[in-house]
C-alpha positions as CSV (number, residue, x, y, z in Angstrom):
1,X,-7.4,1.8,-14.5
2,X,-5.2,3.9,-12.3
3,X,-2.8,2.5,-9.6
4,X,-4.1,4.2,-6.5
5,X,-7.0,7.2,-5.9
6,X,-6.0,9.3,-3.3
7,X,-9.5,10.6,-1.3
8,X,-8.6,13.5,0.8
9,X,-11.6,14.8,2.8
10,X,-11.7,18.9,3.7
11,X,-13.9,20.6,6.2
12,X,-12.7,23.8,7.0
13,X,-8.9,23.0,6.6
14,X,-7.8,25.0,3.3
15,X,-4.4,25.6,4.2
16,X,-3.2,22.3,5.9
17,X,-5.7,20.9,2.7
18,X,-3.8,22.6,0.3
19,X,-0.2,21.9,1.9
20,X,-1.2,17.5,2.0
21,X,-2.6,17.7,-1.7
22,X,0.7,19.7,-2.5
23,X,3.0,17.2,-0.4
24,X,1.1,14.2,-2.5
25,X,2.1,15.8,-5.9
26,X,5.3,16.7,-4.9
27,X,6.4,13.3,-3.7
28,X,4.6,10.6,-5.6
29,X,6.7,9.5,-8.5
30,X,6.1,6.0,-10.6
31,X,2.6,5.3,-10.6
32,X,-0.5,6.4,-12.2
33,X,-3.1,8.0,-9.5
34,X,-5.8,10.4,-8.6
35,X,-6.8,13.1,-5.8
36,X,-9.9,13.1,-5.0
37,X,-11.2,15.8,-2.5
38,X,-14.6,15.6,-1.0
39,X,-15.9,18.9,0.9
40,X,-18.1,18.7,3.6
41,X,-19.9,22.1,3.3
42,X,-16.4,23.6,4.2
43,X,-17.1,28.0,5.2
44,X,-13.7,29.0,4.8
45,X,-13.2,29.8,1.5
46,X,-12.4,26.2,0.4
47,X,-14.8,25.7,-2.6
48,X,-13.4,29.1,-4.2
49,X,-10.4,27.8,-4.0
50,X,-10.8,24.1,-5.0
51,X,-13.5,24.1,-7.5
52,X,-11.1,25.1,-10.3
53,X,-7.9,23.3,-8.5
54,X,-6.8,20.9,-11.9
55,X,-4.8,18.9,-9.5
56,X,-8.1,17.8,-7.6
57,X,-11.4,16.3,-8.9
58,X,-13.2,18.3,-6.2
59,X,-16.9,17.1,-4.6
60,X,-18.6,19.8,-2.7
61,X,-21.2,18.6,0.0
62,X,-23.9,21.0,0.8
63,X,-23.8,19.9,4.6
64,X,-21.3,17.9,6.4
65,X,-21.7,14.4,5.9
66,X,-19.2,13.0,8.3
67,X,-16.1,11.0,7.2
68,X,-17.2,7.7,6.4
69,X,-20.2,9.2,4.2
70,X,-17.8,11.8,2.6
71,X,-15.2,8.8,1.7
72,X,-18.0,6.9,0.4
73,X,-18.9,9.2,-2.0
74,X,-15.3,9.6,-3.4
75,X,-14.7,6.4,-3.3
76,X,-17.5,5.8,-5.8
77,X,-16.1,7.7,-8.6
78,X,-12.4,6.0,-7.7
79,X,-10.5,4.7,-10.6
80,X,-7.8,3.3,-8.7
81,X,-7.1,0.1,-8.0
82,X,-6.1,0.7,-4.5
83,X,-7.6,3.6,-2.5
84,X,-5.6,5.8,0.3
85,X,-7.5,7.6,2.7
86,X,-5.6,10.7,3.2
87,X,-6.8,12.9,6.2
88,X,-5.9,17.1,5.3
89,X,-4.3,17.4,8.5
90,X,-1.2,14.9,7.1
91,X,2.0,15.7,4.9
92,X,4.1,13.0,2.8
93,X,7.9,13.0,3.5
94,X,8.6,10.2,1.0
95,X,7.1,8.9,-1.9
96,X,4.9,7.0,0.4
97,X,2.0,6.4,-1.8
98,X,4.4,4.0,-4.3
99,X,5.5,2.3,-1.3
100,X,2.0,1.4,-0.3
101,X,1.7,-0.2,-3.8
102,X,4.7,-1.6,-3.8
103,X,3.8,-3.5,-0.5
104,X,0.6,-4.4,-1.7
105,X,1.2,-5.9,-4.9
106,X,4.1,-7.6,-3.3
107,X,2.6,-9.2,0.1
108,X,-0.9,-9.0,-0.3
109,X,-2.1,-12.4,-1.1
110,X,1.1,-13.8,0.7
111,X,0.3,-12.1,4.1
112,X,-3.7,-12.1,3.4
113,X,-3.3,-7.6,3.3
114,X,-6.6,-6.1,3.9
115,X,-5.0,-2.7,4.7
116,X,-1.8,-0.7,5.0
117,X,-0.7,1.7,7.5
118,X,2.5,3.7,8.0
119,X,3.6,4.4,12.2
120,X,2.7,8.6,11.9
121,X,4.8,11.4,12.9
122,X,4.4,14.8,14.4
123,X,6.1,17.6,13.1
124,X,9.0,16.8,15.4
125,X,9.3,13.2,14.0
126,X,7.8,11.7,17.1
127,X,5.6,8.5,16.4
128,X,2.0,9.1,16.9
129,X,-0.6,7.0,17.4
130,X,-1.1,4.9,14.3
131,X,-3.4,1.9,14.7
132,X,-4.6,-0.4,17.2
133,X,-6.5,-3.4,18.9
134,X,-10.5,-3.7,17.6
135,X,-12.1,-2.6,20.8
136,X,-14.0,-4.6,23.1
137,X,-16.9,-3.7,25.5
138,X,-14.8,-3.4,28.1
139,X,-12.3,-1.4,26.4
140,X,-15.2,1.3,25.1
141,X,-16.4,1.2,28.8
142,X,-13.5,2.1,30.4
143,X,-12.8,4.8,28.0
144,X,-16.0,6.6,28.9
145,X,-15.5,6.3,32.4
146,X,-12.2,8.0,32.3
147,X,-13.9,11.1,30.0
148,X,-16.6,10.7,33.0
149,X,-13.8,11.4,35.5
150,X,-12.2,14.1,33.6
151,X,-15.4,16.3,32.6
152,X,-16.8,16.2,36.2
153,X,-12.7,17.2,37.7
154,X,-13.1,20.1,35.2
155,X,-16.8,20.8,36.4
156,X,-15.6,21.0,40.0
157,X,-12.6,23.0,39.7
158,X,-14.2,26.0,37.5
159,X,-16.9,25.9,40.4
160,X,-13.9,26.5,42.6
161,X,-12.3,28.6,40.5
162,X,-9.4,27.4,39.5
163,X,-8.0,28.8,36.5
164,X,-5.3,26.3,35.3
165,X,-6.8,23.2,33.3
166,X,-6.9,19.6,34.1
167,X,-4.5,17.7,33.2
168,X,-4.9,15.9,29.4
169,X,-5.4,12.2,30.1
170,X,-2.5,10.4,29.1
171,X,-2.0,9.7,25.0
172,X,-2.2,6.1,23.8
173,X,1.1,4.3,24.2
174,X,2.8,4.3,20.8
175,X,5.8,2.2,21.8
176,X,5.2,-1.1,20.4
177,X,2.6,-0.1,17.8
178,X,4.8,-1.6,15.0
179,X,5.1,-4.7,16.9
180,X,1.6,-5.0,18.1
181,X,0.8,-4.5,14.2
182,X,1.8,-7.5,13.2
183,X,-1.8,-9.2,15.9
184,X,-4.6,-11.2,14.2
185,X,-6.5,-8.4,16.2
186,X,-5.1,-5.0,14.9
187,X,-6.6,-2.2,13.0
188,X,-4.7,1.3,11.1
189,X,-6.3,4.3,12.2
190,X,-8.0,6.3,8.7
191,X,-5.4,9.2,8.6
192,X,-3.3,6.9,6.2
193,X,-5.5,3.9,5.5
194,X,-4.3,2.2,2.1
195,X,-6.9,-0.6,1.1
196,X,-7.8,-2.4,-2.5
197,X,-10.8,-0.6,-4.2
198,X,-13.3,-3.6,-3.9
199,X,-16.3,-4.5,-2.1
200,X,-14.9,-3.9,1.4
201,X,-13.9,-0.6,0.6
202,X,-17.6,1.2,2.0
203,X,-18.1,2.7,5.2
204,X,-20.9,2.1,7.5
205,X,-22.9,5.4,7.0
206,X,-24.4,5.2,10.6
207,X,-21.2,6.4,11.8
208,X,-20.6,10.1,11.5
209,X,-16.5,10.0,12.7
210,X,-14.7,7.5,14.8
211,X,-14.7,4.1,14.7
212,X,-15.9,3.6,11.1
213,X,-12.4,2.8,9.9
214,X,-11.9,0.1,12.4
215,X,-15.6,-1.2,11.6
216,X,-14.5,-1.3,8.2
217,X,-11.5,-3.3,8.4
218,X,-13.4,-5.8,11.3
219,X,-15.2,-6.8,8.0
220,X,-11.8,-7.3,6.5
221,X,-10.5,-9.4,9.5
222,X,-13.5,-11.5,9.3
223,X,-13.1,-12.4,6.1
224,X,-9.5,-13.5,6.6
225,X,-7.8,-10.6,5.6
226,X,-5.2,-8.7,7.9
227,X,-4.2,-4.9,8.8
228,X,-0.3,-3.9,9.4
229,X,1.6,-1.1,9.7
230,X,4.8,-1.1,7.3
231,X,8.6,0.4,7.1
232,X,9.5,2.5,4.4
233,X,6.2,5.5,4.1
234,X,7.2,8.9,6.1
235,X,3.4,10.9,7.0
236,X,3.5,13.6,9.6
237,X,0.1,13.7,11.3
238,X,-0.9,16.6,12.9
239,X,-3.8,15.6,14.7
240,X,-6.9,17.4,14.9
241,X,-6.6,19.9,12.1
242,X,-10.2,20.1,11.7
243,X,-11.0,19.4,15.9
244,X,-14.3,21.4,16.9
245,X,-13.7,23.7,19.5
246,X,-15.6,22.6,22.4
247,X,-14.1,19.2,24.3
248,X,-17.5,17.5,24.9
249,X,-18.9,17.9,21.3
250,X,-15.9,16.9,20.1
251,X,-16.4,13.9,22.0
252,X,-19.9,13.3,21.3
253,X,-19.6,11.8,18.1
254,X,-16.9,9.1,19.6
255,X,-19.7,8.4,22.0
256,X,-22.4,7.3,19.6
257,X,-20.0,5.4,17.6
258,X,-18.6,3.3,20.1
259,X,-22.3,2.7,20.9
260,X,-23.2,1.6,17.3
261,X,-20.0,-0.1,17.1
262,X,-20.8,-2.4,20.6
263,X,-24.5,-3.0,19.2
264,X,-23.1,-4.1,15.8
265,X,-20.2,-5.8,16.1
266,X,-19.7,-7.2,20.4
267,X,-23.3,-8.4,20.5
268,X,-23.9,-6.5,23.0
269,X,-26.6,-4.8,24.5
270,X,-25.0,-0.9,25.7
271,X,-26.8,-0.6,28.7
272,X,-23.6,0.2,30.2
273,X,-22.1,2.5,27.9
274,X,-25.2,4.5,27.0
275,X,-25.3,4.9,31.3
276,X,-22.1,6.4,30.9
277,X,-22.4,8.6,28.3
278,X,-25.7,9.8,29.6
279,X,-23.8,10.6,33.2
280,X,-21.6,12.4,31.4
281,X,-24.1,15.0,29.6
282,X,-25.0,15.2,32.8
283,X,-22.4,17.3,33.9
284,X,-23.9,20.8,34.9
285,X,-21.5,22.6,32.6
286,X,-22.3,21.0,29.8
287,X,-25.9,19.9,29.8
288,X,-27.4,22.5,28.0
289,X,-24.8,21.9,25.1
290,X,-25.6,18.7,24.9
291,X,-29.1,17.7,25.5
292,X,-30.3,17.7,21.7
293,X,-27.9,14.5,21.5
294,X,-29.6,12.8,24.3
295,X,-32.8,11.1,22.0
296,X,-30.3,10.5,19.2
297,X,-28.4,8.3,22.3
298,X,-31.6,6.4,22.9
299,X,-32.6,6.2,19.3
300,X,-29.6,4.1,18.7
């Protein structure tokens, strides 16, 4: 058995892909592991380019089968005894992948480790966001109602013309994430998620992207086990390497996690949310790009 399997998923990302799977190699030194890279029917020239790559054991999805699906599928074939979801759009700085172990096979019955996470950098060496409280109804609530805000402030002002966008809403507060790791009630986000290879490492195929990480290690916190970020691993995150260009679809497939996730896991009926998201389809300037999602929202 190998240390640690690596499971790196691509869609559309060859370069950045290429440049994480390179950064792995170039810095891991002292243990035994594996990359794994799963393609999700990737159009850019990534399965010429991987399908022969010796440094890879390279899957190749004939459609795009989400994250949690994709992971599943290379996590399956894993020979490591620890797994570390690597998103494409990261680059090791340190031989952060031994340090992981290292932790692990140190602390982890100690401090009851269910997963590992390292506070993320952007390319300036800014902490990113990293990790952070499971979600509660309110919390998924609120969220939407902000988006609702925004979209409909956009709507309005390209009515009116104006030219120069809205505003971003404010990034998640990254201050204390280090601190805040160290809750009974905290979760790493999947760009650097470093978990044993056991029975709670599967995904929840009902979610296509977002939230099926922090589902995942919900099952973990259940069973006792707990979620930190550490010192010592260096990852640049780049965040959204593979983003879709339009805002609302991005943000669509947020939407009917977070609605999966409050049915499953709050016990909670989402009158409330599915309201929300279905105000915000509403919006005149993006209805018509969004209506083929609206019986998939009731469906759920």
């Amino acid at each position: 058995m190998l240390d640690v399997s690596v499971i790196i998923i691509n869609y559309n990302t060859l370069k950045m892909t290429d440049e994480c799977i390179c950064s792995v190699i170039e810095k891991t030194e002292g243990i035994s592991y594996e990359i794994i890279l799963v393609d999700n029917a990737s159009s850019d020239g990534s399965k010429e380019f991987f399908s022969n790559d010796s440094r890879v054991t390279y899957i190749y999805n004939d459609e795009n089968l989400g994250f949690g699906r994709a992971n599943n599928i290379g996590i399956e074939i894993a020979t490591g005894k620890y797994l570390l979801l690597l998103n494409s759009d990261t680059l090791l700085l340190n031989n952060a992948v031994k340090l992981f172990f290292n932790y692990f096979e140190k602390y982890g019955d100690a401090q009851s480790i269910g997963a590992l996470g390292c506070v993320l950098k952007d390319p300036r060496g800014n902490p990113v966001h990293s990790g952070g409280l499971f979600p509660t109804y309110k919390a998924l609530c609120s969220y939407q109602l902000n988006q609702l805000r925004v979209d409909y402030i956009r709507s309005i002002r390209r009515v009116l013309g104006f030219k120069r966008p809205i505003r971003k809403p404010k990034p998640l507060k990254t201050v204390n994430e280090y601190e805040m790791s160290y809750s009974d009630n905290y979760s790493v986000i999947g760009a650097d998620l470093f978990l044993k290879n056991d029975r709670f490492a599967h995904f929840d195929e009902r979610y296509f992207m977002y939230l099926e990480e922090t589902d995942l290690q919900l099952k973990l916190h259940l069973s006792g086990k707990r979620c930190y970020l550490i010192d010592g691993p260096e990852i640049i995150h780049f965040e959204g390497g593979g983003k879709v260009k339009e805002h609302i679809l991005h943000n669509v497939w947020y939407d009917f996690s977070s609605i999966i996730y409050a049915k499953k896991n709050l016990k909670k009926h989402p009158f409330v949310l599915k309201l929300l998201v279905f105000a915000r389809f509403a919006n005149p300037i993006v209805i018509n790009r969004s209506r083929r999602f609206l019986p998939k929202i009731i469906a759920i």
